[in-house]
C-alpha positions in Angstrom: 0.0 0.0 0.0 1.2 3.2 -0.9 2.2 5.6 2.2 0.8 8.4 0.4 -2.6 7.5 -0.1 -3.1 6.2 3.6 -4.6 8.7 5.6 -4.1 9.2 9.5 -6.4 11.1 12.2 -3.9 11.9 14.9 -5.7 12.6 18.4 -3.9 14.3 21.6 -4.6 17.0 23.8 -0.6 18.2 23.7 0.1 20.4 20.5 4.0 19.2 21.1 3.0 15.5 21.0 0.5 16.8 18.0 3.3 18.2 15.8 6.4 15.9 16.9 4.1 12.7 15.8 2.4 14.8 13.0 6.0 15.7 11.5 7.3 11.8 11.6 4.5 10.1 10.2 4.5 13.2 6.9 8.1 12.6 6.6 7.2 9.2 5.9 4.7 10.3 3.3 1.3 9.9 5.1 -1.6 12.3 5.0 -2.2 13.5 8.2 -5.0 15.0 10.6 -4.7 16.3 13.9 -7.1 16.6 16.5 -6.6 18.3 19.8 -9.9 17.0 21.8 -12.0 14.1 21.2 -15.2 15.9 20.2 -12.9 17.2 17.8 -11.5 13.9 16.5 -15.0 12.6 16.5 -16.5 15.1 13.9 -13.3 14.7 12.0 -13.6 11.2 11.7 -17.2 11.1 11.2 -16.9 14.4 8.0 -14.4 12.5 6.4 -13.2 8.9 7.9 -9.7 8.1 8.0 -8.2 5.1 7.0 -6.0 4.7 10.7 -6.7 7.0 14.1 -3.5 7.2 16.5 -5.8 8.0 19.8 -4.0 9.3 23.1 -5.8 7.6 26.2 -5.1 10.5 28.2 -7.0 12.8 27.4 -8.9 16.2 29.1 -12.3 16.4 28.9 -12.9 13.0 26.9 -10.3 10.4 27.2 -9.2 8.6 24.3 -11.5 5.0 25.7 -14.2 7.5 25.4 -13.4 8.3 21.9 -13.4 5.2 20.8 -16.3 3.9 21.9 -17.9 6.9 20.1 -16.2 5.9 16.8 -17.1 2.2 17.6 -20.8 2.9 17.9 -21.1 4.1 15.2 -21.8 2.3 11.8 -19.6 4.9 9.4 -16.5 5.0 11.4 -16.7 1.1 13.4 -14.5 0.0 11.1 -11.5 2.4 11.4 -8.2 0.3 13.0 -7.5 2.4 16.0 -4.2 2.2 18.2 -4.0 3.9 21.2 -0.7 5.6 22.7 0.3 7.2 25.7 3.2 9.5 25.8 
């Protein structure tokens, strides 16, 4: 699969996390979005659905479990591999 045509929704409350991770993974040719809340990632996901979500479990507000149960209920973005991270 071509790196260029995946495309990843990046999720964490901490912009340097956001932009360190953000910078690797377009170095490596991937399209990336980045989300800095879970509401956020949600409507992101749900507008336009990613191929892969990289979800930070803690999270402000709405953690990334939270999150994912969200994008699990729900028929358009169930599918979507998700793999959580904690830095």
């Amino acid at each position: 699969m071509n790196p260029q045509k995946i495309r990843i929704l990046l999720v964490d409350n901490n912009l340097d996390n956001l932009h360190f991770l953000s910078d690797i993974l377009q170095h490596q040719s991937y399209q990336v979005q980045s989300a800095i809340s879970g509401e956020l990632a949600i409507n992101m996901a749900l507008a336009s659905p990613p191929d892969l979500i990289l979800l930070d479990v803690l999270m402000s507000e709405m953690d990334g479990y939270e999150v994912c149960q969200h994008l699990k209920a729900n028929q358009k973005t169930q599918e979507i591999p998700i793999i959580f991270f904690g830095v």
